[in-house]
C-alpha positions in Angstrom: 0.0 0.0 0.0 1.2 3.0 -1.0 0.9 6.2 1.9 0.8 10.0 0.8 0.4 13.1 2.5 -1.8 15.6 0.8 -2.9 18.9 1.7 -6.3 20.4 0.3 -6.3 21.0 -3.3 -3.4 19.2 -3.6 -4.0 16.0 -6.4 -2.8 12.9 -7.1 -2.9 11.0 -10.3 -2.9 7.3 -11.3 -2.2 5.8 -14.5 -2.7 9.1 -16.1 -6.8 8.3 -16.0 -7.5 9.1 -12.5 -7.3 11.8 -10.3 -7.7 12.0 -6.9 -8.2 15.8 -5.3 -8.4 16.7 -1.2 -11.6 19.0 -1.6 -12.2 19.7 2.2 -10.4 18.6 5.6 -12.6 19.5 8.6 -11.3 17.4 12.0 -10.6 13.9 11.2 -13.0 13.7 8.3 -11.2 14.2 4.5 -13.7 15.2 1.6 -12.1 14.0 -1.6 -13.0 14.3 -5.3 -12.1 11.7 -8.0 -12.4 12.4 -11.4 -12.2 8.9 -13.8 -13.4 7.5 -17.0 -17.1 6.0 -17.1 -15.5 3.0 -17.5 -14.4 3.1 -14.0 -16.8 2.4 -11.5 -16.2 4.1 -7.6 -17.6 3.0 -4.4 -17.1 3.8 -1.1 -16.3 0.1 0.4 -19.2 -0.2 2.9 -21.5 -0.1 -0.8 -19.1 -2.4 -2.8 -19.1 -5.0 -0.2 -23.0 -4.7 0.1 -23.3 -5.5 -3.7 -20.7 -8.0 -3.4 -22.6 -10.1 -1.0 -26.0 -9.6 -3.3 -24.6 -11.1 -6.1 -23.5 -14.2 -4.0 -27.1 -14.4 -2.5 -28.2 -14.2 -6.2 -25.9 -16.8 -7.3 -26.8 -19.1 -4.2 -30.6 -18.8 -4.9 -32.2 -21.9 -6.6 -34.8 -20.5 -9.3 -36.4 -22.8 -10.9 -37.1 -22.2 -14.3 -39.9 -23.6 -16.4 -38.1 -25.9 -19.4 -39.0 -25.9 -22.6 -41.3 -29.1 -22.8 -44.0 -26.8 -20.5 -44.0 -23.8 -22.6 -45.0 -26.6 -26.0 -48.8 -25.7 -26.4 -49.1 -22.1 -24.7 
């Protein structure tokens, strides 16, 4: 893991796609801004881990799905 020490509107770049701004430093909370392609997706990690554990719910869920034989007829 890589450790910088920023100031406010001081920036940091990565890979030149990414940039990563101090907008606001009030106590021991840090505001940041992040500018990256749409192709990118962000999340804080409370929200990736969230959707992380949907999608193995989803994949553990047994749906079962009509087969072709029932839809003959309709």
């Amino acid at each position: 893991m890589l450790i910088l020490s920023r100031k406010k509107d001081e920036i940091i770049i990565i890979d030149d796609k990414i940039e990563i701004s101090v907008v606001d430093i009030k106590g021991d909370q840090v505001k940041l801004g992040i500018k990256a392609p749409d192709s990118i997706k962000i999340y804080r990690q409370e929200v990736y881990n969230a959707i992380q554990e949907e999608n193995k719910a989803a994949m553990m869920s047994s749906i079962e799905l009509p087969s072709l034989e029932d839809w003959k007829g309709k």
